[in-house]
C-alpha positions in Angstrom: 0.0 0.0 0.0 2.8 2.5 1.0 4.2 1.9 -2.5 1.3 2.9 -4.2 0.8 6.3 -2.2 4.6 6.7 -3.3 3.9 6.0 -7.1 0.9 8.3 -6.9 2.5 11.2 -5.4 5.6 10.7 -7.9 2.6 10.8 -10.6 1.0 14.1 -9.7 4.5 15.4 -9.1 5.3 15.3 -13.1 2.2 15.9 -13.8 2.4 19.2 -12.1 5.9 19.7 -13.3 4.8 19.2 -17.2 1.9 21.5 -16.5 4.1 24.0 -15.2 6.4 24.1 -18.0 3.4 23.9 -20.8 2.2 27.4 -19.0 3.0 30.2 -20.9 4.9 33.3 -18.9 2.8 36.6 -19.0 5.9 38.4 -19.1 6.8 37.0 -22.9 5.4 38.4 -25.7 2.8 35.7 -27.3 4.1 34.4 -31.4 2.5 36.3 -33.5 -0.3 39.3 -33.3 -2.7 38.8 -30.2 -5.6 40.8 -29.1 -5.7 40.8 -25.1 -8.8 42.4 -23.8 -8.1 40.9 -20.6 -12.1 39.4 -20.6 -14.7 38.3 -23.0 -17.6 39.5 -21.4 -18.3 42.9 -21.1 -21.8 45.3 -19.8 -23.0 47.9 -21.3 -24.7 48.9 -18.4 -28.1 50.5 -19.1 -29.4 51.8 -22.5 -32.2 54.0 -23.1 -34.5 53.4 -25.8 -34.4 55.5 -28.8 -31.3 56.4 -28.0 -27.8 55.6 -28.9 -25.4 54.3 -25.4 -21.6 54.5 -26.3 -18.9 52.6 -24.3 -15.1 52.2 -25.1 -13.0 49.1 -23.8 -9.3 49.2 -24.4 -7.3 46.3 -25.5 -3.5 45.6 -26.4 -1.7 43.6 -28.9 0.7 41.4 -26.4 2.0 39.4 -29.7 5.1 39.8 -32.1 3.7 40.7 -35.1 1.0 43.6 -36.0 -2.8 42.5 -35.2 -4.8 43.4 -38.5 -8.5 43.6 -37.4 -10.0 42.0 -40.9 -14.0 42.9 -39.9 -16.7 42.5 -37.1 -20.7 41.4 -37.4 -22.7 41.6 -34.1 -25.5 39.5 -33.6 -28.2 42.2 -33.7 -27.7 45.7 -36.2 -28.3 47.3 -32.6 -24.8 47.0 -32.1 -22.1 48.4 -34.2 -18.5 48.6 -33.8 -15.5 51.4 -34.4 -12.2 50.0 -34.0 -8.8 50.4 -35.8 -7.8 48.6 -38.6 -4.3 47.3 -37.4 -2.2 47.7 -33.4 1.5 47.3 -33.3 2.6 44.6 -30.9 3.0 46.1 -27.6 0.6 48.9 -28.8 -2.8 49.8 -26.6 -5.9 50.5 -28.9 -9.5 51.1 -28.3 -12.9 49.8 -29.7 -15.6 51.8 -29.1 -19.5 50.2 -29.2 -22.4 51.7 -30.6 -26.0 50.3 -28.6 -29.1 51.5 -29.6 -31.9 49.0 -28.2 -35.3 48.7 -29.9 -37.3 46.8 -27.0 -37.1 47.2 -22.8 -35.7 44.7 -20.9 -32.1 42.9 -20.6 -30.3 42.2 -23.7 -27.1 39.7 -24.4 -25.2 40.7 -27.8 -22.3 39.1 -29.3 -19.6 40.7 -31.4 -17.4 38.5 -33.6 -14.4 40.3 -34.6 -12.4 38.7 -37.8 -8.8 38.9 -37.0 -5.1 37.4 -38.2 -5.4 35.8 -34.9 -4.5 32.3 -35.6 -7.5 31.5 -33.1 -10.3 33.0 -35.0 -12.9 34.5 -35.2 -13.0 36.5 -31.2 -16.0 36.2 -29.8 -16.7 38.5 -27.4 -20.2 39.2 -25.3 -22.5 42.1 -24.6 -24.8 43.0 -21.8 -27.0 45.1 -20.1 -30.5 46.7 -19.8 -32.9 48.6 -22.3 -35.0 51.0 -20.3 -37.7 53.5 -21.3 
């Protein structure tokens, strides 16, 4: 029995160990362009009716080569995007969103962004309230 506990804890010891060196540092630049936003889900907070809420979210390119934002399509024609077009790597940019709700309640949006991003496209996800 005591050689089994011994077997198991050598197990979960290189397990750990490969984990640890299949984790990628946050201090090295990621290969290739990469668009950190830091989350995927972000709220609006709440939008009036009729008119037009505008938020802007920051994000950085943490990669090695330029991030060349291709296009973007929301889920609803509420929603509508101004972003640039390309961020050098280790350059900050900004998108700024465009809401204009046509019913009351709470709404969920989702933005896909077309990217050079080998992990395409970026989804990312929209909420908040429409009131009157």
């Amino acid at each position: 029995m005591k050689k089994i506990y011994i077997l198991l804890f050598a197990l979960i010891a290189c397990v750990g160990m490969h984990a640890q060196e299949m984790m990628e540092s946050p201090f090295e630049p990621k290969e290739g362009p990469r668009m950190n936003l830091g989350k995927h889900v972000f709220t609006m907070g709440d939008a009036a009716i009729g008119k037009t809420t505008t938020k802007s979210f920051e994000f950085i390119n943490d990669g090695t080569e330029p991030l060349v934002i291709e296009n973007s399509t929301s889920s609803c024609h509420c929603l509508i995007i101004e972003m640039p077009k390309e961020v050098a790597p280790g350059k900050k940019a900004s998108m700024t969103l465009k809401f204009n709700p046509a019913r009351e309640g709470s709404f969920k949006e989702t933005l896909y962004i077309k990217t050079n991003v080998k992990e395409r496209p970026i989804v990312l996800n929209f909420g908040g309230l429409a009131t009157k």
